[in-house]
N, C-alpha and C positions, 0 to 999 in steps of 0.2 A: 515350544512346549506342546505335547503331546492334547489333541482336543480343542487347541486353539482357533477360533478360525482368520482364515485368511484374508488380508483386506482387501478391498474391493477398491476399483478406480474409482469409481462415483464417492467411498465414503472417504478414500485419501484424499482428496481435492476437496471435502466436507473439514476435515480436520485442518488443512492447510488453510485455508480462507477462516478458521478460528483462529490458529496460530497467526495470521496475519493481524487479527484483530485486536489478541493478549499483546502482541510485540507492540503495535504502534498508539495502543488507546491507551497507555499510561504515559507515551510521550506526546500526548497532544498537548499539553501548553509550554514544556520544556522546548518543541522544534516551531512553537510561533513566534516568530524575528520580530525586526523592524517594533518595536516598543509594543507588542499587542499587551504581556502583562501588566503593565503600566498602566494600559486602558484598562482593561478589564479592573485592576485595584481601584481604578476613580469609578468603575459603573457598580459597584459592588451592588446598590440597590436597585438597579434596573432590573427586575422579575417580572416575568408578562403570566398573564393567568394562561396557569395550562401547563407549565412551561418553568422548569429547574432554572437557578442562576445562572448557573453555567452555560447553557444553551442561548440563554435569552440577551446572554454577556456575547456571545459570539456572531448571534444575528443582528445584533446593535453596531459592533464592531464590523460587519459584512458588510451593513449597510452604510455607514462614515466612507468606508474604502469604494463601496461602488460610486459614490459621488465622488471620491478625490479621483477618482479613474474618468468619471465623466470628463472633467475640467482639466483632466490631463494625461491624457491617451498614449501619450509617448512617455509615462513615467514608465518602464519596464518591471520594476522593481515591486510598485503599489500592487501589481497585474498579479505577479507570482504569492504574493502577502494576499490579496484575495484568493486567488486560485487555494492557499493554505489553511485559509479559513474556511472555505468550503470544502474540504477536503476535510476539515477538521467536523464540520458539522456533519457532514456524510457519515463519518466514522461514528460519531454520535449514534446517529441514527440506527448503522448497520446493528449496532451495538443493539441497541434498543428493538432491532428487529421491527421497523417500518419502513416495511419496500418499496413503498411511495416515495417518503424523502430521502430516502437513500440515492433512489434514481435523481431526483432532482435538483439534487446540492452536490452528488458526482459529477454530474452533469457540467455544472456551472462550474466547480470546482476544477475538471480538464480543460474545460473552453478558456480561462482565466489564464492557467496553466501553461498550455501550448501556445496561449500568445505571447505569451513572457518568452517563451523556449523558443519561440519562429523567430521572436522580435530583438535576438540576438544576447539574451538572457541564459549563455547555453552553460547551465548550471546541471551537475547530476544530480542532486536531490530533486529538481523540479522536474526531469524526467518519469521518477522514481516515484513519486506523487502523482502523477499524472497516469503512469500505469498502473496504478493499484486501485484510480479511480476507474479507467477502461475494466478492471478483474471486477469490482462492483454492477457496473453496467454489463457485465458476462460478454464485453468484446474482448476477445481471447485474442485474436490477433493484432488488435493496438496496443493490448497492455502487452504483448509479447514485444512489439515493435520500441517502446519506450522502455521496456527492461533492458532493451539491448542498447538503445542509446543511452540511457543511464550507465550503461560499462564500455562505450563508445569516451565516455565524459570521462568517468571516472573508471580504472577498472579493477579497484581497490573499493567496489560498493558492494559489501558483503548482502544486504537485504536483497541487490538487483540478481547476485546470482543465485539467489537460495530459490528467489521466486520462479525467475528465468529456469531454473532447475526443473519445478515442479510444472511449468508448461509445458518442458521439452517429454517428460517423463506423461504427462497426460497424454500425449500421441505416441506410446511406448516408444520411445526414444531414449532409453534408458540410461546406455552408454554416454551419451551428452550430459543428458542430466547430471548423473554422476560427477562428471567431471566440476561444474559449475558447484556442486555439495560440497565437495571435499576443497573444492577453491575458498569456501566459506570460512573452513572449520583452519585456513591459513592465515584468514585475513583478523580474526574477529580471538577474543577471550576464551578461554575452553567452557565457562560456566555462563555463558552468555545465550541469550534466548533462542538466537539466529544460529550458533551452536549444538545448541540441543537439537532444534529441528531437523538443522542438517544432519544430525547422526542417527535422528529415527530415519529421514527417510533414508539413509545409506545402510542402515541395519536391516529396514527391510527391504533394499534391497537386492543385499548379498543374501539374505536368506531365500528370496523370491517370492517376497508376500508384497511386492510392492504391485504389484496389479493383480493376483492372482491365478494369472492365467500369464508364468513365467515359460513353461513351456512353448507356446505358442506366439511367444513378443518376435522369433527371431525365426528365419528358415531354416 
């Protein structure tokens, strides 16, 4: 469109890390395993001042799991179910826009994570959680490094290649990205959120508004 402006890297990767947030903060209690709603139904009245149900249901539940993981360190399983919950309370937070706990519950959230994943737990959602906690933490090169073993696991993980996409495309690598986009729009529903994404960012681009400075990505 005529007048338009063109998008920038810094606001593309701004829109991406919201789109990460609309996709996976409405599946935050749909992808908690292992009987958490269950929990959460019997803590209905646990509210801490300061502090929404839901939030105060999830750090209750954190902390049950960090003691079942004290008294049982080779449970693998409890490891990934904590690592899930603090990934979940992170997402909370990013939402909420507090960059403190965001780092904090990312934090513990991959460490929980990657020990489940070292400890032979080689699951692709727990990769895949685990990178989106490194894109939190703005380690661009772990969370690259677990996007890729999430399609290492599985390679049928449409979220690992949308994201995987948008990293390769942040170091104008655009040609890769690409590819990894349209692997998306194979794997997944046409009206589905990871859909959508991938065709804004394959819209722009084939038109070359995806960095702005299309001219210059290539020699």
């Amino acid at each position: 469109m005529a007048g338009s402006k063109k998008i920038s890297k810094a606001n593309l990767k701004k829109i991406f890390i919201v789109i990460i947030a609309l996709m996976l903060i409405g599946g935050l209690v749909l992808s908690a395993t292992f009987g958490f709603i269950d929990y959460l139904i019997g803590r209905k009245n646990m509210t801490s001042p300061g502090e929404d149900e839901y939030i105060s249901s999830l750090k209750e539940w954190a902390n049950y799991l960090e003691e079942s993981v004290r008294e049982n360190p080779d449970l693998l399983e409890s490891k990934a179910e904590l690592g899930l919950t603090y990934y979940e309370i992170a997402m909370y937070y990013y939402w909420d826009l507090d960059r403190e706990n965001v780092l904090l519950y990312s934090e513990k959230g991959s460490d929980f994570l990657l020990d489940a994943l070292d400890g032979g737990l080689a699951e692709s959602w727990i990769a895949l959680k685990a990178a989106v906690l490194f894109l939190m933490q703005e380690d661009e090169p772990r969370a690259e490094r677990y996007f890729r073993n999430a399609l290492e696991l599985d390679e049928e993980n449409a979220e690992a290649h949308l994201y995987l996409g948008n990293i390769l495309s942040s170091r104008h690598l655009d040609d890769q990205a690409r590819i990894h986009w349209e692997r998306v729009l194979e794997l997944v529903e046409e009206d589905s959120p990871e859909a959508q994404a991938a065709r804004y960012y394959l819209d722009a681009y084939e038109i070359g508004d995806i960095s702005g400075e299309r001219g210059e990505d290539k020699p």
